[in-house]
N, C-alpha and C positions, 0 to 999 in steps of 0.2 A: 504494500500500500504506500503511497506518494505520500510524502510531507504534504500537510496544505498550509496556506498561508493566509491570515487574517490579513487585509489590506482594507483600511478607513479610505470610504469613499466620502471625505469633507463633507461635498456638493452634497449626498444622500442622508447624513446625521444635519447640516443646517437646514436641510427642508423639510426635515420630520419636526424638530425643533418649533417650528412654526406653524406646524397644524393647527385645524380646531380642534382636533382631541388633547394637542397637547397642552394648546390655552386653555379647554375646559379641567382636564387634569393638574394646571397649575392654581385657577379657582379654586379645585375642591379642597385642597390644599391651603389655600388662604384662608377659606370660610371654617376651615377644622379650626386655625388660629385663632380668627374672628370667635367662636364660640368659646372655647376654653378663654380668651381673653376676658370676654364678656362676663362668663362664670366667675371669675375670680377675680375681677376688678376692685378696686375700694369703692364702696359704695356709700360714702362718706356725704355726699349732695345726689349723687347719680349719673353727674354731668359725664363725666371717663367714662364709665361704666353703660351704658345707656345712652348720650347726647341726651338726658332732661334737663331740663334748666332749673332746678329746686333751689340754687344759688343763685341772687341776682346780680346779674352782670356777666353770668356763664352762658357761653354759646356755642354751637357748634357740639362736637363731642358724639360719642358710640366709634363702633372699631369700624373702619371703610376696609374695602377688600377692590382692589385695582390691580387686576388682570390684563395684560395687553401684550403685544407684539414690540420688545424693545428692543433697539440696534440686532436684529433680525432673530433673536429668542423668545420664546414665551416666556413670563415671567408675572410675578404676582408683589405685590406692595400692599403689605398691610399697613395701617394707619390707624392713629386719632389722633382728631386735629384741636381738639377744645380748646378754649383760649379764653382769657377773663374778658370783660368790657377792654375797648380801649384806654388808654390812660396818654398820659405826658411823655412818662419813658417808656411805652408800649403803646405805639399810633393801633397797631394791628392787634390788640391787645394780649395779654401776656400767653407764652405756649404753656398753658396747665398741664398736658398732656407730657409732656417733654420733662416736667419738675416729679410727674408720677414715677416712670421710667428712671431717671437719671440722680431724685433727690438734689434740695438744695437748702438754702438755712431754712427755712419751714415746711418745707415738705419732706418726709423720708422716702427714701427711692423705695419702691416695691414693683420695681423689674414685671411688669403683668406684661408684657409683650417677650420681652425675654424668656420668661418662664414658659408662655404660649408655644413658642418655634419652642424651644429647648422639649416640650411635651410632644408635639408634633411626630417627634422618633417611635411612639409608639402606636400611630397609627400607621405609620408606611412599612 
């Protein structure tokens, strides 16, 4: 029996890359993070956790799930965008969302998005 030789056809793995099974596949994916995120949000106002606005001056906010065709991969972006009112030193008002994740002098980070992908492994 002949050796065989695996040979990558580039052209054939970046056009699979870019299906719509592959972008629906990179969705479902996203929306597993989205829910686990959601599940375990702080739910301290609701705003992260949800996008409700039980804080006034909170806007925006719940996990978004953005699936698309990037520099020719499928690819998925999870988000939340919540953000206080604008203010002075926050025209676009402040990233709430960004001080849950990351912690700063009053907020303690509790990683919900980290945690979410980092869970992820035991669904695939």
């Amino acid at each position: 029996m002949a050796d065989v030789e695996f040979r990558e056809n580039r052209a054939g793995v970046a056009a699979m890359l870019r299906t719509a099974g592959m972008l629906a596949a990179m969705e479902h994916l996203g929306d597993i993070v989205r829910i686990d995120a959601e599940a375990t949000a702080a739910v301290d106002t609701g705003a992260y956790a949800f996008g409700t606005n039980h804080k006034p001056g909170v806007t925006g906010g719940g996990f978004n799930v953005d699936a698309a065709i990037r520099d020719g991969v499928a690819s998925v972006v999870v988000s939340n965008d919540v953000r206080s009112a604008p203010s002075e030193h926050w025209p676009e008002g402040y990233p709430y969302g960004v001080a849950q994740e990351f912690g700063n002098e009053r907020v303690q980070a509790r990683h919900t998005l980290g945690r979410a992908l980092d869970a992820l492994s035991t669904h695939i």
